[in-house]
N, C-alpha and C positions, 0 to 999 in steps of 0.2 A: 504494500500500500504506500508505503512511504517513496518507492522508487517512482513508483505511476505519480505522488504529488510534485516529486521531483521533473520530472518528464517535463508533466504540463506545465509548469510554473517556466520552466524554460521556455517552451516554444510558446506562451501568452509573453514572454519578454522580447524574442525576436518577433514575434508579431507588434506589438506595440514598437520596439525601439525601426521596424521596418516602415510602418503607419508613420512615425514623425520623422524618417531620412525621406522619405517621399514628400518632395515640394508640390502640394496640392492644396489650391490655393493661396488666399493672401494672407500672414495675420498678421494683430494688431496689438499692441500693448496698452494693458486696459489699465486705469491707472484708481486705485485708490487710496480713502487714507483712514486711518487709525490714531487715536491718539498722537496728532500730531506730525505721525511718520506717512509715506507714502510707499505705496507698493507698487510692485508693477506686475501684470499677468498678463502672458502669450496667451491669446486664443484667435481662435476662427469668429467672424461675423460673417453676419450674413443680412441684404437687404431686399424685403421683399414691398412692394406698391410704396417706396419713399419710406418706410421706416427700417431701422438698424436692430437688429437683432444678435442676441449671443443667448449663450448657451449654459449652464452648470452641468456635467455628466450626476455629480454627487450633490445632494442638500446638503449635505454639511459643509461641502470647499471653503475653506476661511476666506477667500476674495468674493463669497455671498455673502457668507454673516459680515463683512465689513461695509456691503451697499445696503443687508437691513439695517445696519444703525446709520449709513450715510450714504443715500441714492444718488447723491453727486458726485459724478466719477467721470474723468477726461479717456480719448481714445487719443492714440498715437497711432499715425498708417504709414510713419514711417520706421527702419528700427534706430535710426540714429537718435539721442538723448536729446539733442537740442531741438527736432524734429517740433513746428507747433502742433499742438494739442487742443481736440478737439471737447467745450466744456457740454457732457451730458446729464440727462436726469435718468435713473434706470427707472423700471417699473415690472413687478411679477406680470407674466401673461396667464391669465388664467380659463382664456377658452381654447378646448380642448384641438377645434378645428383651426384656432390660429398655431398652435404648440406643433400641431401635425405637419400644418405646412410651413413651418420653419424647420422641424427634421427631413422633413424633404428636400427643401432647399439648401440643407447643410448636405449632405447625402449628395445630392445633382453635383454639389461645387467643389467639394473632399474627396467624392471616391473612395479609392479603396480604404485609405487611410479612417475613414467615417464609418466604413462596414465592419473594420478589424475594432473601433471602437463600440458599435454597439453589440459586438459577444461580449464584452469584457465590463459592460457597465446596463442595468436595468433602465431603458428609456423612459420607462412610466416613473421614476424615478427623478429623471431631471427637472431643472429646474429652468423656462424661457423669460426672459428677458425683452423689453423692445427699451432703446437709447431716443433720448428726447433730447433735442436741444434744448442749452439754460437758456431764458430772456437775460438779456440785461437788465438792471435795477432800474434804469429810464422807461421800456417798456411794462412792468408793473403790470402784465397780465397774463394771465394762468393757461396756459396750454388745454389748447383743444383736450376731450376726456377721449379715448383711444376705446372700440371695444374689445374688449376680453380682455382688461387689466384692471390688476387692483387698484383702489384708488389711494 
């Protein structure tokens, strides 16, 4: 038993470490912050009719619990540091048919790298996101309400 967990624990790491040598797609360094500090996270977006989408594989990822206590969070689409940064609002998506067609569209744009992702992670699991741009403090008015998201 132990050899068979051996086995597989390997070949789900050449699967994975094959999924991220494989350049499929863009990504973008999502930026948040905590206590002061600011993190940076690699991931995939994806946009579908004018909104920005991303992804959690896991609810627990510490770069979500850091948009639940702080929804403002910048994108970088370049990977240089000085690269401008784009200021967003995230937001849970919580309808079912938008969650779908944002796995789809990560799937259509990732490939294989997205298929060796979901054996390795529960979809029904994840957690969708859409990116809003912030107003400026001159403009002083609240974004259109998006549906199938929390408010």
């Amino acid at each position: 038993m132990h050899r068979t967990m051996l086995i597989v624990g390997w070949m789900a790491g050449i699967l994975v470490i094959g999924a991220l040598l494989l350049d499929e797609g863009h990504v973008v360094t999502l930026l948040t912050r905590e206590e002061g500090r600011e993190y940076e996270t690699q991931m995939w977006v994806v946009e579908l009719e004018g909104d920005l989408y991303i992804r959690s594989n896991r609810p627990d990822s510490e770069w979500l619990k850091r948009i639940d206590a702080d929804p403002e969070v910048a994108l970088r689409w370049e990977e240089d540091p000085r690269a401008e940064e784009e200021r967003l609002r995230a937001q849970r998506v919580t309808d079912p048919a938008i969650r779908s067609q944002v796995n789809d569209a990560l799937a259509r744009k990732h490939g294989f790298a997205e298929i060796v992702w979901g054996y390795l992670v529960d979809r029904g699991q994840s957690v969708v996101l859409v990116l809003h741009p912030v107003e400026e403090p001159a403009g002083e008015t609240s974004p259109a309400p998006v549906r199938g998201v929390e408010p």
